[in-house]
C-alpha positions in Angstrom: 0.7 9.2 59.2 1.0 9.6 63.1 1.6 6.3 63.7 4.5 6.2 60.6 5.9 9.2 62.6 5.3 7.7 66.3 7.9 4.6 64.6 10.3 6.7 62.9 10.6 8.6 66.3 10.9 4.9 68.0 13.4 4.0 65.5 15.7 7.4 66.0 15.6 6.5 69.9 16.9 3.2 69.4 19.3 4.3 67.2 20.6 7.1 69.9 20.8 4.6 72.6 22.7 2.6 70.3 25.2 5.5 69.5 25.3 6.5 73.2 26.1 2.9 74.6 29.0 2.1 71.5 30.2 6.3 72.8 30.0 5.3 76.3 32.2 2.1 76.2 34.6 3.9 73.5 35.1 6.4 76.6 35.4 3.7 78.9 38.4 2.4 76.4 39.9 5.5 75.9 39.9 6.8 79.3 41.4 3.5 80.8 44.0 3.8 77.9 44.8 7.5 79.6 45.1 6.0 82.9 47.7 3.5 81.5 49.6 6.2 79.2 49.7 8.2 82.2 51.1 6.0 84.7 53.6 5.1 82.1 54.7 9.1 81.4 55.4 9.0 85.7 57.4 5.8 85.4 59.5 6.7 82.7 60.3 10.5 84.3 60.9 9.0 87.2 63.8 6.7 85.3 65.0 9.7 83.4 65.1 11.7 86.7 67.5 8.8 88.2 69.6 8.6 85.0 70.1 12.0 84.8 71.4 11.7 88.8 73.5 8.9 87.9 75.0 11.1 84.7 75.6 13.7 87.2 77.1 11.5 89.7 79.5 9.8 86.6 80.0 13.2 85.5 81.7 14.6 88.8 83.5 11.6 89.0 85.2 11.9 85.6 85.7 15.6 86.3 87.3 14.8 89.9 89.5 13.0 87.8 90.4 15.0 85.4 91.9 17.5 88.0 93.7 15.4 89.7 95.4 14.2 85.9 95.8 17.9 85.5 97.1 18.7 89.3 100.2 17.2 87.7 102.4 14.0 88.9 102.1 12.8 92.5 105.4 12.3 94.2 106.3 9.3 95.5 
């Protein structure tokens, strides 16, 4: 009986070490994948940051001309 116990026990080990190494690499996986979804969150606020300059910049523009249609006819 103690030695059907003593390889049951063996057994569950092995099977825990199993469990822990397919865990371990899965975390591996899954924090390199974070890394990478991370990096690409910075790259694209970093785009939307300079579109949204760019929109400003086109926006001023339009509005600069806008007055000047409203300022009425230049003289010649």
């Amino acid at each position: 009986m103690l030695e059907a116990s003593l390889s049951q026990l063996e057994q569950l080990v092995s099977d825990l070490v199993q469990q822990n190494q397919t865990l371990s690499h899965t975390n591996q996986t899954l924090t390199a994948e974070l890394a990478q979804a991370k990096d690409e969150n910075e790259s694209l606020q970093l785009s939307l940051m300079e579109q949204e300059e760019k929109h400003g910049a086109t926006a001023a523009r339009i509005q600069a001309l806008v007055d000047r249609v409203n300022a009425g006819p230049v003289s010649v």
